[in-house]
C-alpha positions, 0 to 999 in steps of 0.5 A, spaced: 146 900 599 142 895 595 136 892 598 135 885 596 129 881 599 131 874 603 128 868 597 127 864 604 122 870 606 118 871 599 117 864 598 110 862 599 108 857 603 106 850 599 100 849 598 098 842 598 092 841 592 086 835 593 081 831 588 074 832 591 068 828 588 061 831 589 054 827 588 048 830 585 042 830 586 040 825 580 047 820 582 052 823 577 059 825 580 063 831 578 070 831 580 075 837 581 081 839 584 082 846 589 086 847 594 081 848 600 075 844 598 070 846 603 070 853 599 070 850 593 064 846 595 061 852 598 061 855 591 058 849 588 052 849 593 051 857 591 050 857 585 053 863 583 057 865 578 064 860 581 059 854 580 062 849 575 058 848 568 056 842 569 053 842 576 049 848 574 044 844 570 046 837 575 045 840 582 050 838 588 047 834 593 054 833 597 061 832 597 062 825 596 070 824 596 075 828 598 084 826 598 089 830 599 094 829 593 100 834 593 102 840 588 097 842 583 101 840 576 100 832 580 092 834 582 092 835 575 094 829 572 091 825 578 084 828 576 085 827 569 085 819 570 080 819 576 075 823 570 078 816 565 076 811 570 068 807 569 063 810 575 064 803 578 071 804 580 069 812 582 064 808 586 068 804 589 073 810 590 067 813 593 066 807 598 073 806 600 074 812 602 082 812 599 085 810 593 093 811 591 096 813 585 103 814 582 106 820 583 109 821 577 105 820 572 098 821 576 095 814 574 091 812 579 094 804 581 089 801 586 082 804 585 080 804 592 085 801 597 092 804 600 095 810 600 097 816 595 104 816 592 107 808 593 
């Protein structure tokens, strides 16, 4: 008799990925994507081996921004043109507290206004 697992069963639930923006003490932002975000800002905060390069040297004062954004492939396209974007629009990002993007391309539309995926 042959055993066959159940492809509904193994499956692993989707994880569902967020773009985060941390300020540093000296005012810059850092953006990353995680798919737990209070983890991953917690790694920062250690400054252990897990902390990001950059935020070894630029010390993370606190999160600034977070949004959920789906799966991982898209959190890093959106992440890829959030990177692109002038401080001033990441600031206004920051500010809003929401900005929507296109959710095949990953290009963010509406700095700091609407919802994700329109």
């Amino acid at each position: 008799m042959k055993i066959t697992s159940d492809p509904v069963v193994s499956r692993k639930p989707k994880v569902c990925w967020h773009l985060y923006v941390i300020r540093t003490v000296d005012g810059t932002l850092y953006t990353g994507i995680s798919s737990d975000v209070k983890r991953r800002l917690q790694e920062h905060l250690a400054q252990g081996r897990k902390t990001a390069h950059y935020l070894r040297a630029c010390k993370p004062l606190c999160l600034a921004f977070s949004q959920a954004i789906g799966d991982r492939p898209l959190a890093l396209k959106v992440e890829r043109h959030f990177k692109r974007l002038p401080k001033s629009k990441k600031e206004l990002i920051v500010s809003s507290g929401r900005f929507s993007f296109d959710k095949d391309s990953g290009k963010i539309l509406h700095p700091g206004q609407g919802s994700h995926g329109t």
